[in-house]
C-alpha positions as CSV (number, residue, x, y, z in Angstrom):
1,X,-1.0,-20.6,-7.4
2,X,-0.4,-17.3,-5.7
3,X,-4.3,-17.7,-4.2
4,X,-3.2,-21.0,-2.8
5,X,0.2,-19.6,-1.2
6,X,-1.9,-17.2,0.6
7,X,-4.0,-19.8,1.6
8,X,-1.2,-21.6,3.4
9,X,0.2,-18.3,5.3
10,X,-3.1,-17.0,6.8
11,X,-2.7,-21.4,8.3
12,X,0.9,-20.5,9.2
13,X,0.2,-17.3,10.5
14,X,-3.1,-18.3,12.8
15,X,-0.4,-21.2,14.0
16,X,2.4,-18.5,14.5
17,X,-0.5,-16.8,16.8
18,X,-1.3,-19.0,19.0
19,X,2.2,-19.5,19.9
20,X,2.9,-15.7,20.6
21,X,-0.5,-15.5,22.6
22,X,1.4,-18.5,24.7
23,X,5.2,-16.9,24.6
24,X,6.5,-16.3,28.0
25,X,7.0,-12.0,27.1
26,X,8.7,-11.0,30.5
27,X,8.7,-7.5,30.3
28,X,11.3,-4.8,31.5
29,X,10.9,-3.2,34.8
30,X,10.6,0.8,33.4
31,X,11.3,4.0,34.8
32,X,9.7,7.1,33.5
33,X,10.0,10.3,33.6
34,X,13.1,13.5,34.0
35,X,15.9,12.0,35.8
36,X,15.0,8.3,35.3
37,X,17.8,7.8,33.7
38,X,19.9,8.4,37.2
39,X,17.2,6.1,38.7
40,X,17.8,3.2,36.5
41,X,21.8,3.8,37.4
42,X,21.1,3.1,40.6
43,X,18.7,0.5,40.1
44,X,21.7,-1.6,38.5
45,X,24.2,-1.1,40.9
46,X,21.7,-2.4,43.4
47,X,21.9,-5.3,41.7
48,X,25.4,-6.0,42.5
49,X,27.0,-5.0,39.6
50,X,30.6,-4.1,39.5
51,X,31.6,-3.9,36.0
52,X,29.4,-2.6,33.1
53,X,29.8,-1.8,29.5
54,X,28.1,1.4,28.4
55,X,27.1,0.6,24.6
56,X,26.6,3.9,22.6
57,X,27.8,6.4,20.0
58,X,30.5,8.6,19.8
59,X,28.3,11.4,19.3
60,X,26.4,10.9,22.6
61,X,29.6,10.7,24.3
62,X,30.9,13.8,23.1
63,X,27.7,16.1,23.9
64,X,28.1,14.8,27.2
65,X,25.0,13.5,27.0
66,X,26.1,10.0,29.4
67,X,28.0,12.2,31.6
68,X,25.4,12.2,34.9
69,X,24.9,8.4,34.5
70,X,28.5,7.9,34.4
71,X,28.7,9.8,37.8
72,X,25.8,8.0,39.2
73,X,27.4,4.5,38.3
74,X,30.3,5.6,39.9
75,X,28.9,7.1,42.8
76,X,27.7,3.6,43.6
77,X,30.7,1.9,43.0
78,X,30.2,1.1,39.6
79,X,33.1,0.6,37.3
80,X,31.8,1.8,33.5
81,X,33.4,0.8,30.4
82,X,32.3,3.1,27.6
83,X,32.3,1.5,23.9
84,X,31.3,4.1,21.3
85,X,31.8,2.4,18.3
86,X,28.4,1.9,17.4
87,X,27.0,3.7,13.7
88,X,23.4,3.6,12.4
89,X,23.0,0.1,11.2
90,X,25.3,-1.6,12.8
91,X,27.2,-4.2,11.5
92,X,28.6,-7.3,12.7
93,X,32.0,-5.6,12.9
94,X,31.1,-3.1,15.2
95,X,29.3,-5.6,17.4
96,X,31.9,-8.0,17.5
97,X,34.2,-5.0,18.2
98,X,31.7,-4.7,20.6
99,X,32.1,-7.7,22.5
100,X,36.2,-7.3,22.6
101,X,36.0,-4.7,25.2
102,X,33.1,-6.2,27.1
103,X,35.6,-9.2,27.6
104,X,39.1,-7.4,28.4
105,X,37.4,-5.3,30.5
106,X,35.3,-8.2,32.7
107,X,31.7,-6.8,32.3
108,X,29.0,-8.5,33.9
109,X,26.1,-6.6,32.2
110,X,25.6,-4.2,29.3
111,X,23.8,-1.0,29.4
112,X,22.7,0.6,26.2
113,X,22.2,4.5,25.8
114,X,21.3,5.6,22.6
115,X,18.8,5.2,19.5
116,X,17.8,1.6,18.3
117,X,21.3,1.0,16.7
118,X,23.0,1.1,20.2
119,X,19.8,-1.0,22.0
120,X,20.2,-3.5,18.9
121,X,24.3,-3.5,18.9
122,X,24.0,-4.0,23.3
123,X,21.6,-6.7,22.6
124,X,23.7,-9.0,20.4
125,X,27.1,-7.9,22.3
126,X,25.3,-9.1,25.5
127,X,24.1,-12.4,24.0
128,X,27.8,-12.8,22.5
129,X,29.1,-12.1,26.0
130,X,27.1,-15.5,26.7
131,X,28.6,-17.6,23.8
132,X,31.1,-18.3,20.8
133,X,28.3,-18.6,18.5
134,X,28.9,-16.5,15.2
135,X,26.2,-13.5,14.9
136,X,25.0,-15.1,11.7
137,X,24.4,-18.2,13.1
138,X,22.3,-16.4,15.7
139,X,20.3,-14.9,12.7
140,X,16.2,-16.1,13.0
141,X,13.9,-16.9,15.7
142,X,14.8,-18.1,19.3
143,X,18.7,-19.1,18.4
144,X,19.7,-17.1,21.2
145,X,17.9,-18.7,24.1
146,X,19.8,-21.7,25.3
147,X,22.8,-19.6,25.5
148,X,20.9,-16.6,26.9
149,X,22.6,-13.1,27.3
150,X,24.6,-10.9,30.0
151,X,21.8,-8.7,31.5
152,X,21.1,-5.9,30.4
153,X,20.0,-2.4,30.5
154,X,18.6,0.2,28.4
155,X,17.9,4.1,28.0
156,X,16.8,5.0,24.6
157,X,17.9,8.8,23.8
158,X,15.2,8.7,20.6
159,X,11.4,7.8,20.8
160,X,11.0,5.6,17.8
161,X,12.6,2.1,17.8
162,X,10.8,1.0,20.9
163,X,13.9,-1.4,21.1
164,X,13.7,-1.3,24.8
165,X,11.0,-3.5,25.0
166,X,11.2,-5.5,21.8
167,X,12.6,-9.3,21.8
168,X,14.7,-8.4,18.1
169,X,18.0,-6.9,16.9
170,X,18.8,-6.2,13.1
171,X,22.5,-6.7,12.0
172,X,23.5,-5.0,8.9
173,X,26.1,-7.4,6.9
174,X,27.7,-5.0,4.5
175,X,29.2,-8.3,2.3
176,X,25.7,-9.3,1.4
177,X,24.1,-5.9,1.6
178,X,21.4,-7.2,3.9
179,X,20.4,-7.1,7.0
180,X,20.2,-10.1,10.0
181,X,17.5,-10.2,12.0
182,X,17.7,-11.6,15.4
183,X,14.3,-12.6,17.4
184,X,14.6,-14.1,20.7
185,X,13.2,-13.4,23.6
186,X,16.6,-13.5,25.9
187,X,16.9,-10.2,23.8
188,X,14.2,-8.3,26.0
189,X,16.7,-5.7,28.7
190,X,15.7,-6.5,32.0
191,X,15.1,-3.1,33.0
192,X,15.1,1.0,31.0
193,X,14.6,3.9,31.6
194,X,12.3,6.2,29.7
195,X,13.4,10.1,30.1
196,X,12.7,12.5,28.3
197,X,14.8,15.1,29.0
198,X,17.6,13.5,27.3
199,X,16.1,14.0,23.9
200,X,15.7,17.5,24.8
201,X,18.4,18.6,22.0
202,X,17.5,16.0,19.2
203,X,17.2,17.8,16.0
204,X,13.8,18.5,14.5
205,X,14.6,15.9,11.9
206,X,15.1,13.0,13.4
207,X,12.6,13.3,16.3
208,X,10.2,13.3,12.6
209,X,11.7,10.3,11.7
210,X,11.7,8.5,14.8
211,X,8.6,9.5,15.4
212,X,7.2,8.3,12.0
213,X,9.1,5.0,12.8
214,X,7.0,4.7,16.0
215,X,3.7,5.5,14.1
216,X,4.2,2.6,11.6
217,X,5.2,-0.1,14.7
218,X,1.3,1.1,16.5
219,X,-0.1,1.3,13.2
220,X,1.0,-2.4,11.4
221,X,0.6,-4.1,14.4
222,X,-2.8,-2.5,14.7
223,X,-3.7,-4.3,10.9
224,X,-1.8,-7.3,11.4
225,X,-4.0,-10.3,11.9
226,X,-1.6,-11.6,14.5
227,X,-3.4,-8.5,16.6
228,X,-4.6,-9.8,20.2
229,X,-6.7,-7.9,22.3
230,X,-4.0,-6.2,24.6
231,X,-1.2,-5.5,21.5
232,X,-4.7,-3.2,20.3
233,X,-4.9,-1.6,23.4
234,X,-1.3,-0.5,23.4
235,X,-1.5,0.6,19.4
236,X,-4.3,2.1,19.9
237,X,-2.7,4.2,23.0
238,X,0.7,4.9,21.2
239,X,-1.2,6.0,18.1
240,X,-3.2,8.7,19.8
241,X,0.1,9.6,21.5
242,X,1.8,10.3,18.8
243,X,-1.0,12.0,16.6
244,X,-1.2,14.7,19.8
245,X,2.5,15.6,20.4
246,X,4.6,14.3,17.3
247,X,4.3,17.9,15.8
248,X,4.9,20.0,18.7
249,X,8.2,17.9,19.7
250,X,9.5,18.3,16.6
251,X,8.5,21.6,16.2
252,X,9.5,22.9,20.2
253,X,11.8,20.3,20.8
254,X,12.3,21.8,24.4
255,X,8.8,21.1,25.1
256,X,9.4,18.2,28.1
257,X,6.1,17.3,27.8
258,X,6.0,16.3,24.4
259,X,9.3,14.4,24.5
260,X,8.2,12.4,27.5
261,X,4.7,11.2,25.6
262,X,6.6,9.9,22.8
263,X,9.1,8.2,24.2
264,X,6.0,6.5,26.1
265,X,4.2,6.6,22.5
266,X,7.6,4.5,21.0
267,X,7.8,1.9,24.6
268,X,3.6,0.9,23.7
269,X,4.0,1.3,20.0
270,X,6.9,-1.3,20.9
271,X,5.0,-3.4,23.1
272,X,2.5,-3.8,20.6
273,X,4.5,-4.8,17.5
274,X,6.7,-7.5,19.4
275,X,3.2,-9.6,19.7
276,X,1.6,-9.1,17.0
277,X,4.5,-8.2,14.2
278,X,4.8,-5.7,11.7
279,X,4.6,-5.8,8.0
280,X,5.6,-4.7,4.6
281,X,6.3,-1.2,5.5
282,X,9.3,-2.5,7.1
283,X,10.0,-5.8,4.8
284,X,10.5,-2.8,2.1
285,X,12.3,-0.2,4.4
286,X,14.6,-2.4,5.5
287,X,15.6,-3.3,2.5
288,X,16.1,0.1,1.3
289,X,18.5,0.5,4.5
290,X,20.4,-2.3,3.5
291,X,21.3,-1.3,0.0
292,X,20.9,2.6,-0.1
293,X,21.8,3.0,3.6
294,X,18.2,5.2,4.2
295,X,18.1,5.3,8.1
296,X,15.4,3.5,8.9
297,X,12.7,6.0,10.6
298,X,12.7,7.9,6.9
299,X,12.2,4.6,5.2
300,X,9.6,3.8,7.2
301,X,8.0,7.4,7.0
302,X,8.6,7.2,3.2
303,X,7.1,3.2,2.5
304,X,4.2,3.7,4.9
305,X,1.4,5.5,2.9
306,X,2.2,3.4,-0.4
307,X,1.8,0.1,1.7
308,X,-1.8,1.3,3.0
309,X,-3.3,2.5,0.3
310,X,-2.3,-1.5,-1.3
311,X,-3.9,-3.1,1.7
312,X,-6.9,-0.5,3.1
313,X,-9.3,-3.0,0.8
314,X,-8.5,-5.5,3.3
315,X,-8.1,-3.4,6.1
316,X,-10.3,-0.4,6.4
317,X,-12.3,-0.8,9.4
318,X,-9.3,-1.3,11.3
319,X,-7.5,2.2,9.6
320,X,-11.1,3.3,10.7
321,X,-10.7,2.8,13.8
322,X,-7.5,4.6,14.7
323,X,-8.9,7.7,13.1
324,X,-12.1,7.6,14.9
325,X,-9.3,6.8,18.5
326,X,-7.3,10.2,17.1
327,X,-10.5,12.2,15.9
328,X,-9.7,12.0,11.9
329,X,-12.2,12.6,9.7
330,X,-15.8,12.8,9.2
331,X,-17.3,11.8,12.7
332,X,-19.9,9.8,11.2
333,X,-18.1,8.7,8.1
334,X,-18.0,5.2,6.5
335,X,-15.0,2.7,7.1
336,X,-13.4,3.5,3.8
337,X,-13.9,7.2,4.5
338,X,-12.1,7.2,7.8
339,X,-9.3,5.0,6.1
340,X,-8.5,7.2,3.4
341,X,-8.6,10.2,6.1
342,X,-6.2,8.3,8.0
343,X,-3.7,7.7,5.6
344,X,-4.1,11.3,4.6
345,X,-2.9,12.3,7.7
346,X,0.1,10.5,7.3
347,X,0.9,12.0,4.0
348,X,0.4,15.8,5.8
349,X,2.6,14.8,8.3
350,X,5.4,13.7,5.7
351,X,4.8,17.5,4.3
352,X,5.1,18.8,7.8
353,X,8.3,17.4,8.3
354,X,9.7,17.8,5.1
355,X,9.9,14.4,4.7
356,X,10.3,13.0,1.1
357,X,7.2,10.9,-0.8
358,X,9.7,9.4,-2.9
359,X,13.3,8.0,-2.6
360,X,15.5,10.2,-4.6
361,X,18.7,6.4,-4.0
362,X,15.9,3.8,-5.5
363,X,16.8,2.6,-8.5
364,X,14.8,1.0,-11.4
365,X,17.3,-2.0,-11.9
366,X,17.4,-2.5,-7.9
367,X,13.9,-2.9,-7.4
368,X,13.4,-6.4,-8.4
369,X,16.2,-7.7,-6.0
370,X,14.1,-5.0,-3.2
371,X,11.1,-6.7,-4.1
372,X,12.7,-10.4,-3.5
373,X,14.3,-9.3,-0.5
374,X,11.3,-8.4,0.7
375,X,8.9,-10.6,0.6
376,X,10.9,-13.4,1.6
377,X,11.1,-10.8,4.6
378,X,7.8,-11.0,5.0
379,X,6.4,-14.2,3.7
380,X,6.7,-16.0,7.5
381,X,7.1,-13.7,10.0
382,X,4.6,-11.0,9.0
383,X,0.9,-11.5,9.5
384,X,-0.3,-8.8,7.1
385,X,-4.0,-7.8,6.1
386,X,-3.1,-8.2,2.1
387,X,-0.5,-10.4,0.8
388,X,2.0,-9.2,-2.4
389,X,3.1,-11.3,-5.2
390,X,6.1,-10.6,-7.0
391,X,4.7,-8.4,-9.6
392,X,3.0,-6.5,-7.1
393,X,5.5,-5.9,-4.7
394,X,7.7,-4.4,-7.8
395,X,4.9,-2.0,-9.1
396,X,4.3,-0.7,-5.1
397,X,8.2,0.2,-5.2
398,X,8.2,1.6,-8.3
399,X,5.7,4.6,-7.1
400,X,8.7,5.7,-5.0
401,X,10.9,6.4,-8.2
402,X,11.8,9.9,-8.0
403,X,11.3,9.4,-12.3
């Protein structure tokens, strides 16, 4: 039975191909480097806006961290509405909260500055500046697009989500501790900006986790068979990027240089995994962020080496060759070789970081309900290299029992 199931996805999923191959992607216009921030400020007011709302967090706001776009806005007549009400996995809530001070205040366009949970909260509050339709009801795949969205903006303060330049948001809904994903491509920001000197003074730990977040988004769309030639090109790219200057941003976080390379890293990584997908690293890590509340980088970072040790049978050359683009491993080594190299440079960069191999919140009695979350996740939007049933799905999870 489970044979046949996995028959009728890899159809699906070669179907579900050939439609992203023919998807009208229409990228964002991006700015790069120190100061591009300022430069995407005034690209926006040259497009006639007058009123925007500045999604974000409080935190941001009060390190001053928005405080020379603010003065660039307003240097070009730009009124700015600030809503700071965003939190990691934001929830419907905040978002509709969200959308309340877009409309009293008369924005025309939305500009995100912040990780992936402001991109993700501007996103929906855009498309609900559009429309009355209910968040859940915008829930799944291209529900957005007859309505469309407010335009929007974005300047992403972490390099990991590569939300900038992905077509999705995820909604948390605390009442059914899950989380909503929304896939459409009136999501994509019309234009960001990716400077690095505004993550200048994020803490070691989280430019880990970020970083490990952008890692798994090269590295599953990489193995997915939904992979086209050019999504490779751009994993492949991120990959290296990240293997070179993950470890000196987080350890010399003032190191310009290495911030700027991965938050270019995080943009291809992101590139790369809104055409070809991603996979059970994050079916599982999302679901650990909707019941335990793990921020989602660490989840990733935590799920990722479990999940590719499961599917290297069915995916080794490919794990092959991102070691041999990063120099891992025997030169001359054998697929599997390389593979296992791989993946055990992974598991020295969790040490590195002090990042956890197990998840000290997962519970025994949760992870059946983890497991079921998950693969209906998964089972059609994910092109991975091996499929999990049930009982398979539960043992992976289990390794990551702290006892």
């Amino acid at each position: 039975m489970f044979a046949f199931k996995v028959f009728f996805l890899k159809i699906y999923m070669f179907i579900f191909k050939c439609i992203t191959f023919m998807l009208p992607f229409k990228w964002p216009r991006i700015f790069e480097g120190s100061g591009s921030s300022l430069e995407l400020c005034r690209h926006i007011a040259a497009q006639g806006h007058k009123k925007v709302l500045l999604v974000s967090d409080a935190m941001l706001v009060k390190l001053g961290l928005l405080d020379g776009m603010k003065a660039e806005l307003a240097k070009h007549g730009v009124t700015l509405t600030i809503y700071d009400g965003v939190m990691p996995d934001p929830t419907i809530a905040q978002i509709e909260a969200g959308v309340s001070v877009l409309k009293a205040n008369g924005c025309e366009a939305v500009l995100a500055v912040g990780g992936g949970s402001s991109i993700d909260a501007a996103k929906v509050i855009a498309a609900r500046g559009k429309t009355n339709k209910p968040i859940a009801k915008m829930a799944g795949l291209f529900k957005v697009y007859f309505s469309g969205t407010l335009p929007l903006y974005a300047v992403p303060t972490t390099a990991g989500t590569g939300s900038e330049v992905t077509i999705a948001a995820v909604v948390s809904d605390p009442k059914l501790q899950s989380k909503l994903p929304i896939i459409d491509l009136k999501l994509m920001p019309v234009a960001a900006a990716l400077d690095g000197q505004l993550m200048i003074g994020l803490p070691a730990n989280i430019t880990a986790a970020t970083g490990m977040d952008a890692l798994t988004h090269a590295v599953e769309a990489f193995i997915s068979h939904n992979a086209l030639q050019r999504t490779d090109k751009l994993a492949i790219q991120a990959t290296q990027l990240i293997m070179a200057n993950l470890v000196t941003a987080v350890n010399d976080g003032s190191n310009l240089a290495a911030r700027q390379a991965m938050s270019k890293a995080s943009n291809l990584a992101g590139m790369a995994f809104t055409q070809a997908g991603v996979g059970y690293v994050h079916a599982i890590a999302h679901n650990f962020g909707a019941l335990y509340h793990t921020p989602h980088g660490l989840a990733n970072a935590i799920v990722m080496p479990y999940v590719l040790d499961f599917s290297k049978s069915k995916c080794s050359r490919r794990l092959a060759e991102l070691a041999k683009a990063c120099n891992i491993g025997p030169t001359n080594g054998f697929d599997a070789e390389l593979a296992d190299a791989f993946i055990e440079r992974i598991r020295e960069m969790q040490r590195q970081f002090n990042i956890p191999q197990k998840l000290d919140a997962l519970q025994r009695k949760d992870i059946p309900q983890i497991a079921a979350a998950a693969l209906n996740e998964a089972r059609f939007t994910y092109a991975v290299p091996r499929y999990l049933d049930r009982e398979g799905c539960e043992s992976l999870i289990r390794q990551m029992l702290v006892s």
